[in-house]
Biopython code that builds the backbone (N, CA, C, O; Angstrom):
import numpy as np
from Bio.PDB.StructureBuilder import StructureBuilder

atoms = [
    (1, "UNK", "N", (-10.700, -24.700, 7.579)),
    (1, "UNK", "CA", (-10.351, -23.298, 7.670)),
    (1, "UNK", "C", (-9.723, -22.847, 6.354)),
    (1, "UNK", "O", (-8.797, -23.468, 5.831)),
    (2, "UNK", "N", (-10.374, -21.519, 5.735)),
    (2, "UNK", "CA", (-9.516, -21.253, 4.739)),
    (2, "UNK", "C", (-7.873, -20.642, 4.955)),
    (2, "UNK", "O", (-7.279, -20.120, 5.899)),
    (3, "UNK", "N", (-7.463, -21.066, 3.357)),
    (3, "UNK", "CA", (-6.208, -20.172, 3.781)),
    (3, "UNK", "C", (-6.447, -18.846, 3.177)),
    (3, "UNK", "O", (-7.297, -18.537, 2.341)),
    (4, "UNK", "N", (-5.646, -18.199, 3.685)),
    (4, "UNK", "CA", (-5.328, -16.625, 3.369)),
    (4, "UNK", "C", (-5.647, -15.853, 2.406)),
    (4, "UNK", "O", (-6.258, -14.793, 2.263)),
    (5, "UNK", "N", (-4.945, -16.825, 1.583)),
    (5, "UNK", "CA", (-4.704, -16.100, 0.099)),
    (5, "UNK", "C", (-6.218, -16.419, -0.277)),
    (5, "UNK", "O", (-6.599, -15.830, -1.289)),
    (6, "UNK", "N", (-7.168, -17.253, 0.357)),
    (6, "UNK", "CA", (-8.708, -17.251, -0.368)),
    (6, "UNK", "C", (-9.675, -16.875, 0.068)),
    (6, "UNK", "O", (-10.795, -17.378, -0.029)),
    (7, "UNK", "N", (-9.199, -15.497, 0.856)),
    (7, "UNK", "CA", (-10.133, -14.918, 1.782)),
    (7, "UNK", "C", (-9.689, -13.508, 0.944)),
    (7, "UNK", "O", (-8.557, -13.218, 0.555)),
    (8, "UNK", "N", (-10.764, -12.836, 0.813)),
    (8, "UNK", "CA", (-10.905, -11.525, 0.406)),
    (8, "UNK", "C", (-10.958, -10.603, 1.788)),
    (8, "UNK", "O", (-11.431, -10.898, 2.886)),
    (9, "UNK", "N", (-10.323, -9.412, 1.356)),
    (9, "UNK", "CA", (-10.335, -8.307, 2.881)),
    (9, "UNK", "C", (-11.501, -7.567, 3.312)),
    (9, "UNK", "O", (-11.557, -7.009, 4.409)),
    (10, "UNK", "N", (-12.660, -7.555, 2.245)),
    (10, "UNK", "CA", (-13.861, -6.462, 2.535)),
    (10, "UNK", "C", (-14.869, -7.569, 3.250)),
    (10, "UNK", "O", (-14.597, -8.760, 3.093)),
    (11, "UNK", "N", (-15.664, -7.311, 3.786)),
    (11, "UNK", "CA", (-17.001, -7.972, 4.396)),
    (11, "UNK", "C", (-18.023, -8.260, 3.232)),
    (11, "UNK", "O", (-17.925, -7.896, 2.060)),
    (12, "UNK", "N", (-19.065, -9.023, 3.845)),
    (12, "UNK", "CA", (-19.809, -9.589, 2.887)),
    (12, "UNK", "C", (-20.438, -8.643, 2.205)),
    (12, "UNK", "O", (-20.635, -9.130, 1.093)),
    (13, "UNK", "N", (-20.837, -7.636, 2.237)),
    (13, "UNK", "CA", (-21.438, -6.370, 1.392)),
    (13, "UNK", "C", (-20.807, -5.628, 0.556)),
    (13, "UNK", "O", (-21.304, -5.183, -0.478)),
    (14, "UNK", "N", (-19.552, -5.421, 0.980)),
    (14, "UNK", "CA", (-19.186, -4.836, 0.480)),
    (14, "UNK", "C", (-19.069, -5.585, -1.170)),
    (14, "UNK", "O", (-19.398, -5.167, -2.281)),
    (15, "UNK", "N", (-18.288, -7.181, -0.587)),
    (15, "UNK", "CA", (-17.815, -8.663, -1.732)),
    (15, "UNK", "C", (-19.397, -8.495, -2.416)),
    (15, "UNK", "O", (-19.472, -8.767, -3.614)),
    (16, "UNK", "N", (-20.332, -8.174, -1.898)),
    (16, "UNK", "CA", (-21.755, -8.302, -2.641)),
    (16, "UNK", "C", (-21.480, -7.329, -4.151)),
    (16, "UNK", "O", (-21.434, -7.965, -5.204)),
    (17, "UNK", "N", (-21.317, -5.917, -4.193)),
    (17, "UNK", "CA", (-21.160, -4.968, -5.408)),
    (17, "UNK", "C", (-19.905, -4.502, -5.434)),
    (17, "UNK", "O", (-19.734, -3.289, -5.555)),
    (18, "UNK", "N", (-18.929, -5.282, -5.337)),
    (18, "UNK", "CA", (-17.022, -5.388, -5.535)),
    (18, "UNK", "C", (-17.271, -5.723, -6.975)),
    (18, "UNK", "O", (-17.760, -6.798, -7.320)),
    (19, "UNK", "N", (-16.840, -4.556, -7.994)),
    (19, "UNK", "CA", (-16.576, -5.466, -9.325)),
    (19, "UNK", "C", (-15.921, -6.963, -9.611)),
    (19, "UNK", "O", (-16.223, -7.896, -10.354)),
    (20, "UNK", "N", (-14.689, -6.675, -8.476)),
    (20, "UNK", "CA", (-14.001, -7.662, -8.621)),
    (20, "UNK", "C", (-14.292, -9.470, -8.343)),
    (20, "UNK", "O", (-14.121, -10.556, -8.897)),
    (21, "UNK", "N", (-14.746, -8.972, -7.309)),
    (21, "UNK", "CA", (-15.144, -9.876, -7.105)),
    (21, "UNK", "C", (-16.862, -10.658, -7.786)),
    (21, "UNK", "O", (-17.258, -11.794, -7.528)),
    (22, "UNK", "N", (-17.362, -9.932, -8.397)),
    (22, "UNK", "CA", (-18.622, -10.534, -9.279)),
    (22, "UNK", "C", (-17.708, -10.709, -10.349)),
    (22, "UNK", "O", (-18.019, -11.799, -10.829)),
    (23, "UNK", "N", (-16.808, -10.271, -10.955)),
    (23, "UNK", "CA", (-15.822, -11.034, -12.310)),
    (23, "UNK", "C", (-15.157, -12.206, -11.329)),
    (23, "UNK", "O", (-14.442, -12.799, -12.138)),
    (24, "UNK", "N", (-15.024, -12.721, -10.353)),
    (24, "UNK", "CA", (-14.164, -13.540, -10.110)),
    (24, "UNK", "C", (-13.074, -13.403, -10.244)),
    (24, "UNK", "O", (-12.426, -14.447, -10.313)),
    (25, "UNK", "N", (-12.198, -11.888, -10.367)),
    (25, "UNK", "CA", (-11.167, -11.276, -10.699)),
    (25, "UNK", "C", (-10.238, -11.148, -9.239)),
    (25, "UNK", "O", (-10.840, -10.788, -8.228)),
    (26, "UNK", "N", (-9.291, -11.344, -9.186)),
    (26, "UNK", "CA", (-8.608, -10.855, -8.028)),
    (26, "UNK", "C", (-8.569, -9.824, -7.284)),
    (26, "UNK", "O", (-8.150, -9.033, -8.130)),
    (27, "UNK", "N", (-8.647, -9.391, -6.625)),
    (27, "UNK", "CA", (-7.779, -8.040, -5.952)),
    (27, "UNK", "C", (-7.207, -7.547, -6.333)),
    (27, "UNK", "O", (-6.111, -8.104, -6.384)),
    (28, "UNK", "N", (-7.234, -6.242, -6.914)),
    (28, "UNK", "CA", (-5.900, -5.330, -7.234)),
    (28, "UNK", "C", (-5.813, -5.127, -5.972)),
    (28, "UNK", "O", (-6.634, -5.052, -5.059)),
    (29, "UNK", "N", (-3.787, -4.986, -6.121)),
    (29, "UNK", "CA", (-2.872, -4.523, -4.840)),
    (29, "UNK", "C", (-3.091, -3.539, -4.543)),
    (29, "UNK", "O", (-3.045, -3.355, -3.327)),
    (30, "UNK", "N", (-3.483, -2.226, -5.504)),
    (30, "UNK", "CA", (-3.850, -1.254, -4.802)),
    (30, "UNK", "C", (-4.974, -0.742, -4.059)),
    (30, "UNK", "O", (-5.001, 0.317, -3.432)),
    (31, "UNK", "N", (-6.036, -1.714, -4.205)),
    (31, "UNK", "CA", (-7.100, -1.715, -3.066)),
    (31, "UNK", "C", (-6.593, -1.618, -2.309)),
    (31, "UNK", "O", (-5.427, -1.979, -2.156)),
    (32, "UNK", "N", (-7.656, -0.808, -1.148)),
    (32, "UNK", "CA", (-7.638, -0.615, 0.318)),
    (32, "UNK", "C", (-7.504, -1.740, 1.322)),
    (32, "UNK", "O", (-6.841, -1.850, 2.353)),
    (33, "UNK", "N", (-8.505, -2.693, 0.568)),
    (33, "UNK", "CA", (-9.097, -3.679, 1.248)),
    (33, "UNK", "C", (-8.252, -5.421, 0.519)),
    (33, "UNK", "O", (-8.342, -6.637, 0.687)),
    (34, "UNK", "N", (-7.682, -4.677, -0.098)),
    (34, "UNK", "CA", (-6.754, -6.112, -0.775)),
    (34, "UNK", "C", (-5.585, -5.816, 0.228)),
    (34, "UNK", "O", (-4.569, -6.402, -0.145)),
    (35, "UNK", "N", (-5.386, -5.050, 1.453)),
    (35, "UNK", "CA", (-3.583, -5.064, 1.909)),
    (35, "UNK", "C", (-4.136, -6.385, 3.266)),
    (35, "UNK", "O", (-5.136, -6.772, 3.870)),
    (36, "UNK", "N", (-2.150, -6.723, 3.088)),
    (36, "UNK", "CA", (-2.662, -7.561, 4.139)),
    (36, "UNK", "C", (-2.159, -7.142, 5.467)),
    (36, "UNK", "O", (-1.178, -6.404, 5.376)),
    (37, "UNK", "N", (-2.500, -7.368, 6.528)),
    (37, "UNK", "CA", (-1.788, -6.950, 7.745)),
    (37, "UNK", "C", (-1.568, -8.492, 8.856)),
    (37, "UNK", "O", (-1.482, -8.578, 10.081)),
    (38, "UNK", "N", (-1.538, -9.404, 7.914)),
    (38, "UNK", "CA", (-0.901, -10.169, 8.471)),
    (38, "UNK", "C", (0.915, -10.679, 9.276)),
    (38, "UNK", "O", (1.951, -10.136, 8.894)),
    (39, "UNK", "N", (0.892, -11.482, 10.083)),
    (39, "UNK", "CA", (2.195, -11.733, 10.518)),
    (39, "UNK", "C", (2.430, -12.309, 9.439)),
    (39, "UNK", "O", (3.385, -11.683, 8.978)),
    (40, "UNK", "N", (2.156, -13.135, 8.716)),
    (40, "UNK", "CA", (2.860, -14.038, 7.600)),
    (40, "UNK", "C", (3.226, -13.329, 6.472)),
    (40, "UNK", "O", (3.900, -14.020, 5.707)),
    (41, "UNK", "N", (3.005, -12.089, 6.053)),
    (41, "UNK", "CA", (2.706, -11.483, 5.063)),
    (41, "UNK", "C", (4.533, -10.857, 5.548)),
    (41, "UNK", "O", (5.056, -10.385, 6.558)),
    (42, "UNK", "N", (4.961, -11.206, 4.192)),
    (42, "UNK", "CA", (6.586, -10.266, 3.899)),
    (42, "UNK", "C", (6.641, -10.598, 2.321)),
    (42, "UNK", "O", (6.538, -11.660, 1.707)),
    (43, "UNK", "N", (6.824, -9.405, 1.955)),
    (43, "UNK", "CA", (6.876, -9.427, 0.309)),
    (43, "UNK", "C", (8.604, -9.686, 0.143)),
    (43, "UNK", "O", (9.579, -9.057, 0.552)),
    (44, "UNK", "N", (8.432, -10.996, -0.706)),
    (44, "UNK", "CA", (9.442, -11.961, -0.708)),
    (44, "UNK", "C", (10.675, -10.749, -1.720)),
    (44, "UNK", "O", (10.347, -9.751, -2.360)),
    (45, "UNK", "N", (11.862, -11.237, -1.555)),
    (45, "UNK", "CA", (13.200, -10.894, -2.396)),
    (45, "UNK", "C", (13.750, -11.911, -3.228)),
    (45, "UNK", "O", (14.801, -11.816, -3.863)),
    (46, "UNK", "N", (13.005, -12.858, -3.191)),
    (46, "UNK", "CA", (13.506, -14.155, -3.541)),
    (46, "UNK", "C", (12.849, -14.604, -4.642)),
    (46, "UNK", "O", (11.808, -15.259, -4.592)),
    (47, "UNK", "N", (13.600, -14.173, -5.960)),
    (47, "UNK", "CA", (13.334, -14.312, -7.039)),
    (47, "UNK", "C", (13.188, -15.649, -7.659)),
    (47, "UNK", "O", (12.614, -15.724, -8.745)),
    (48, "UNK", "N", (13.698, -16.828, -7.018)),
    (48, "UNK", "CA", (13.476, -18.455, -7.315)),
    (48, "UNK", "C", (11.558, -18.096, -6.839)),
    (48, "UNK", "O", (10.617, -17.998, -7.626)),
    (49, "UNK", "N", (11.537, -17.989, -5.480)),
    (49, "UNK", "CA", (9.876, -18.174, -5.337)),
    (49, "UNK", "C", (9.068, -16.998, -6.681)),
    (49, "UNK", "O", (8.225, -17.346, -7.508)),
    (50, "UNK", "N", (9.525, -15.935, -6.552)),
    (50, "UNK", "CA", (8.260, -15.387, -7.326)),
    (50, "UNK", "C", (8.728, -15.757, -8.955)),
    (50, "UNK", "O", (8.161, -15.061, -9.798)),
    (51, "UNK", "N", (9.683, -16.762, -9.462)),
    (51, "UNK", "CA", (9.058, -17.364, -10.459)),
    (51, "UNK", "C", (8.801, -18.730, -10.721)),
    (51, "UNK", "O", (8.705, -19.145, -11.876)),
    (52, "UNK", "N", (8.665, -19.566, -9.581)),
    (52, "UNK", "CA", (7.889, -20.549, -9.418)),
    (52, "UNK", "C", (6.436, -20.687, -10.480)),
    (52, "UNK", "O", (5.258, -20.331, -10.448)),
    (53, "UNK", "N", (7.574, -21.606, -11.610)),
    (53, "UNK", "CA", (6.574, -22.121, -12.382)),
    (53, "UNK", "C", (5.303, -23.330, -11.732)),
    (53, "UNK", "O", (4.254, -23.584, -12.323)),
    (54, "UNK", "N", (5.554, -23.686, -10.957)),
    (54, "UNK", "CA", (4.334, -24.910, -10.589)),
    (54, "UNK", "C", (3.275, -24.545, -9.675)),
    (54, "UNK", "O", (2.209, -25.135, -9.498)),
    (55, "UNK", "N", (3.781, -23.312, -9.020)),
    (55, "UNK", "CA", (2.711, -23.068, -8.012)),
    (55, "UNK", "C", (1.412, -21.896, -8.905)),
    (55, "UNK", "O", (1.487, -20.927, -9.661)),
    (56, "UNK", "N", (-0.138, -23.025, -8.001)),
    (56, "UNK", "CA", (-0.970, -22.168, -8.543)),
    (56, "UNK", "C", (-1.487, -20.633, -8.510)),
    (56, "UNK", "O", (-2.429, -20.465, -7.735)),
    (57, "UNK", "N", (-1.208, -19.910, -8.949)),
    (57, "UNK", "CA", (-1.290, -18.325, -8.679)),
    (57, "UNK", "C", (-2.742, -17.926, -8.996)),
    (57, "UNK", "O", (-3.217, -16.838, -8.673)),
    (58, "UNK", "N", (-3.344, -18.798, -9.591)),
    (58, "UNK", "CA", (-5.494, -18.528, -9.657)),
    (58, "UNK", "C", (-5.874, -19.026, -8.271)),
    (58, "UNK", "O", (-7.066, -18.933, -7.977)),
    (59, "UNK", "N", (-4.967, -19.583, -7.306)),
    (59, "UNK", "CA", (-5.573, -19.715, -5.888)),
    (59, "UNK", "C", (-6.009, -18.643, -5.037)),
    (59, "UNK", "O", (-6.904, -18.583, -4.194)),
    (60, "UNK", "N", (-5.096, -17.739, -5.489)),
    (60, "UNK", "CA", (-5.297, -16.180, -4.705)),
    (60, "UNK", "C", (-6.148, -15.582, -5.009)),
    (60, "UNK", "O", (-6.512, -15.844, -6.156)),
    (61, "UNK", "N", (-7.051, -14.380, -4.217)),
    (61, "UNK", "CA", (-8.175, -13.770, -4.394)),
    (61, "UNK", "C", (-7.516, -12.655, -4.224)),
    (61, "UNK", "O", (-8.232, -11.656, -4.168)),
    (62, "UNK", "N", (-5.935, -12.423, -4.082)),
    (62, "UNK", "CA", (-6.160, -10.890, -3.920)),
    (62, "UNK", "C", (-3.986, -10.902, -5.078)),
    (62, "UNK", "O", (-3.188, -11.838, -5.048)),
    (63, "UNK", "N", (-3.860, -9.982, -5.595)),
    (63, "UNK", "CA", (-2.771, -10.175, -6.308)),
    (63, "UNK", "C", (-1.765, -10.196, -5.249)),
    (63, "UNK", "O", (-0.876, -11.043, -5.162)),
    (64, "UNK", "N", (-2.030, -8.821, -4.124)),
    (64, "UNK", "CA", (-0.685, -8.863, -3.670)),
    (64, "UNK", "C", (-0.238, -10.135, -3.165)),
    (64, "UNK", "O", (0.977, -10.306, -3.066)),
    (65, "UNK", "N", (-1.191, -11.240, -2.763)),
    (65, "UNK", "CA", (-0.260, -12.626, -2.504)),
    (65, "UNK", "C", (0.509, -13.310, -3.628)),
    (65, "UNK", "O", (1.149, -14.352, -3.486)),
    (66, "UNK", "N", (0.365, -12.517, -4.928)),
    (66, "UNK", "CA", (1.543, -13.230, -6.122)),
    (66, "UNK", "C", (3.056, -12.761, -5.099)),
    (66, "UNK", "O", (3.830, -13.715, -5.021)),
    (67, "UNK", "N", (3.465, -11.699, -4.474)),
    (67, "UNK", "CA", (4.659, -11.089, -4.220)),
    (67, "UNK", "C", (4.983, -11.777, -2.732)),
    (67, "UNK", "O", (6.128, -11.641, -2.300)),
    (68, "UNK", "N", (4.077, -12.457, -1.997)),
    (68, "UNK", "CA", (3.777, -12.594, -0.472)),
    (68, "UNK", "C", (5.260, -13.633, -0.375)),
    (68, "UNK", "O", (5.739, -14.127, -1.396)),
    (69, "UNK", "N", (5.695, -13.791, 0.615)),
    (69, "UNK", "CA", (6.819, -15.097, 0.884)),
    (69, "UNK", "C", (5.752, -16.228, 1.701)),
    (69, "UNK", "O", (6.242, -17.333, 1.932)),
    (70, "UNK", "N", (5.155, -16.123, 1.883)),
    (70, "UNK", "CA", (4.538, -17.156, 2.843)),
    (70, "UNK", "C", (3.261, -17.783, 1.219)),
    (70, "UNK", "O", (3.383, -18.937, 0.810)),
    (71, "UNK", "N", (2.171, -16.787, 0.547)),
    (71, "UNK", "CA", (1.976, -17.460, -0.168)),
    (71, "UNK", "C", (2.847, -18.052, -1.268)),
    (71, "UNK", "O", (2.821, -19.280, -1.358)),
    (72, "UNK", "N", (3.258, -17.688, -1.726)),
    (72, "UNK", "CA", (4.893, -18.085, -2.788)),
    (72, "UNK", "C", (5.567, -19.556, -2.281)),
    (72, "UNK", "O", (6.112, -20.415, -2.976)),
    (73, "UNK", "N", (5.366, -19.538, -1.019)),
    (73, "UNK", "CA", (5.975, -20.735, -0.279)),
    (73, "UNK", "C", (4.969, -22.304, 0.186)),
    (73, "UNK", "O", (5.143, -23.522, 0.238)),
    (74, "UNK", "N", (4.010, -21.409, 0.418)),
    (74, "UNK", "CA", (2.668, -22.534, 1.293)),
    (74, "UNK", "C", (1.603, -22.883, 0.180)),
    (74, "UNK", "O", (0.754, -23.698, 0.541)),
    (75, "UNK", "N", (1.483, -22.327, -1.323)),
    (75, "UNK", "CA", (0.455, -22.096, -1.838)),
    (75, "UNK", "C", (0.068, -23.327, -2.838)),
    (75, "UNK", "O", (0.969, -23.857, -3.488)),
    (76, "UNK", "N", (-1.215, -23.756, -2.951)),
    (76, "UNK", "CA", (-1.051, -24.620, -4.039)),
    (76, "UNK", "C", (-0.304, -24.660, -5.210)),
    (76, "UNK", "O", (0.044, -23.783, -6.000)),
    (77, "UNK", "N", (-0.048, -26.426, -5.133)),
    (77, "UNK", "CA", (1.004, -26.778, -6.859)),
    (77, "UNK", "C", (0.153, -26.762, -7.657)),
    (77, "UNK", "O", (-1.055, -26.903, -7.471)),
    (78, "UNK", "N", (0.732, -26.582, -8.648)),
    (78, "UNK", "CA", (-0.231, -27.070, -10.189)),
    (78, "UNK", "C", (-0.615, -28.794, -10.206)),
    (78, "UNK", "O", (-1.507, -29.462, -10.729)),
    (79, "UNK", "N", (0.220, -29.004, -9.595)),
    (79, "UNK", "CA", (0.632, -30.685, -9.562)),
    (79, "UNK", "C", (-0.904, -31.365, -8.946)),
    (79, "UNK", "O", (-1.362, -32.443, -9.323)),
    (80, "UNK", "N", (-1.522, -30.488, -7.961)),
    (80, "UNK", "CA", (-2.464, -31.163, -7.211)),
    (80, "UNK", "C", (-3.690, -31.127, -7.428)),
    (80, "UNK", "O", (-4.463, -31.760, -6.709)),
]
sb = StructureBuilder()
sb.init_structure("model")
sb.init_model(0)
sb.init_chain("A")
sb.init_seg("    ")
for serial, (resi, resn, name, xyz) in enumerate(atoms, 1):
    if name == "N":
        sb.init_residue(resn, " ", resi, " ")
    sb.init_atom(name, np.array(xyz, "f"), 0.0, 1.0, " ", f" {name:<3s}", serial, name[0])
structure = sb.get_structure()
């Protein structure tokens, strides 16, 4: 099962002619289709996680999980 942060929000057609996604580019946060409406999703206050040097931040497909507390917390290390 994937995780979260590597799932894009639009359907397959749309991901078909998404600039972003043919650059392999992330999600901008201000997409429609980049928000999350997940339970896990709380944009963290916790300035130790969002500058977590080791965790991988090219895991995410969409930016707003750079700010997420759950990705910030659960997300791949650099280490691995």
């Amino acid at each position: 099962m994937a995780h979260c942060w590597e799932m894009r929000g639009c359907d397959e057609e749309m991901q078909s002619r998404c600039p972003h996604n043919l650059a392999d580019d992330p999600c901008p946060a201000d997409c429609h289709f980049a928000q999350c409406d997940r339970p896990t999703h709380v944009t963290t206050q916790n300035f130790d996680l969002l500058f977590r040097v080791d965790l991988d931040r090219n895991a995410s497909n969409k930016d707003i999980c750079n700010f997420c507390e759950f990705f910030l917390k659960h997300g791949p290390s650099l280490d691995k």
